[in-house]
C-alpha positions in Angstrom: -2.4 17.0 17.7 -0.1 19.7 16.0 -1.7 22.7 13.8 -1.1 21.3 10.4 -3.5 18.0 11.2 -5.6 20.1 13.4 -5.9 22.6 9.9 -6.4 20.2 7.7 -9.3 18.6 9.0 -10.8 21.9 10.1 -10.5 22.6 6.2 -12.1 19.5 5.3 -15.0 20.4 7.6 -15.0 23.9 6.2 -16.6 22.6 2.7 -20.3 22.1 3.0 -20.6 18.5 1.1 -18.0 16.9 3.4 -19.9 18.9 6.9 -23.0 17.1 5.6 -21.2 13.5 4.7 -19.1 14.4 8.1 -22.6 14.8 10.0 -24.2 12.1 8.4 -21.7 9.6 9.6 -21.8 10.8 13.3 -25.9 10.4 12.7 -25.5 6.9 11.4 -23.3 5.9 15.0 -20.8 2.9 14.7 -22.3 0.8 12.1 -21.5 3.6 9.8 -23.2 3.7 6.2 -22.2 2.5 2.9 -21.4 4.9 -0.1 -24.6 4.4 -2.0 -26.1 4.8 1.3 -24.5 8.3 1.5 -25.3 9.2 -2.1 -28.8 8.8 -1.8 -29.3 10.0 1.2 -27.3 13.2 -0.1 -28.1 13.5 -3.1 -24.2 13.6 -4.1 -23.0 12.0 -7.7 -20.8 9.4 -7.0 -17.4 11.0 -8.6 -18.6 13.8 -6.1 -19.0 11.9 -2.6 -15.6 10.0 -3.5 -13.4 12.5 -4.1 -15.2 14.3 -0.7 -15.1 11.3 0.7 -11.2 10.9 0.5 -10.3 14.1 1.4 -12.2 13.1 5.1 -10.3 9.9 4.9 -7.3 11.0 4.2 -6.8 13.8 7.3 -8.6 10.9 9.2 -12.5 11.8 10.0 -13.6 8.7 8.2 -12.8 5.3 8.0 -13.7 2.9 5.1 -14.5 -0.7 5.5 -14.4 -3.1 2.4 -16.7 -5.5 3.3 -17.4 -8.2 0.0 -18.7 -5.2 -2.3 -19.8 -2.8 0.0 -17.4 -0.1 1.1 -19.0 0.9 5.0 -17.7 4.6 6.3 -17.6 4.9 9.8 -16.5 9.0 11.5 -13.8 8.7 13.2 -14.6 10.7 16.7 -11.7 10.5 18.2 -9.9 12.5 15.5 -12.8 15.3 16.0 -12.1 15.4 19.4 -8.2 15.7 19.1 -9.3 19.0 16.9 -11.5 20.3 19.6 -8.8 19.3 22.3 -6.3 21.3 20.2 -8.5 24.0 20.3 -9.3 24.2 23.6 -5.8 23.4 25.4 -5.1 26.7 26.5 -8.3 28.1 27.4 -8.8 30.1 30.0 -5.0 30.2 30.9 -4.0 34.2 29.5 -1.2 35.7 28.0 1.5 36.1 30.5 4.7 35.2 29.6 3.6 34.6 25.6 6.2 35.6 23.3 5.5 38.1 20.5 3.8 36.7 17.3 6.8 37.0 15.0 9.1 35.4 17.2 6.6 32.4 17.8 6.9 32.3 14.1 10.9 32.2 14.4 10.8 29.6 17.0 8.5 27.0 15.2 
């Protein structure tokens, strides 16, 4: 995962309505829920959860389902994980050998 994705979906995470849809999701397992589903359960108006709900989409947290009339949202946990991953890669390792913040900023 590079830092831009990893970013953006830390951002979308960051706002409280999509942690909650976010959380809800993970809650509801693989079967996933439907939007009105999610907006009662939330308490969200529905011009609300969608445009939360395609920011999540869009840097990949959620998945949507069209299935007859019924749009099912499923989390996407392997995306979380490639965030957490990112995070985590160097841990524990140190600083030796790390070039200088500016010319990291150069490089990339």
């Amino acid at each position: 995962m590079n830092r831009k994705l990893a970013a953006r979906c830390l951002a979308e995470l960051g706002n409280l309505t999509r942690l909650d849809i976010y959380r809800l999701l993970v809650r509801a397992g693989p079967p996933g829920l439907n939007i009105t589903d999610i907006q009662t359960r939330l308490d969200v108006p529905a011009s609300t959860l969608a445009f939360h709900l395609r920011g999540l989409v869009g840097a990949g947290l959620v998945t949507q389902e069209k299935s007859g009339r019924t749009v099912i949202c499923r989390a996407k946990y392997g995306r979380l994980d490639g965030v957490i991953e990112f995070l985590r890669e160097h841990c524990c390792e140190g600083f030796q050998g790390d070039l200088p913040a500016a010319a990291m900023r150069r490089a990339s």
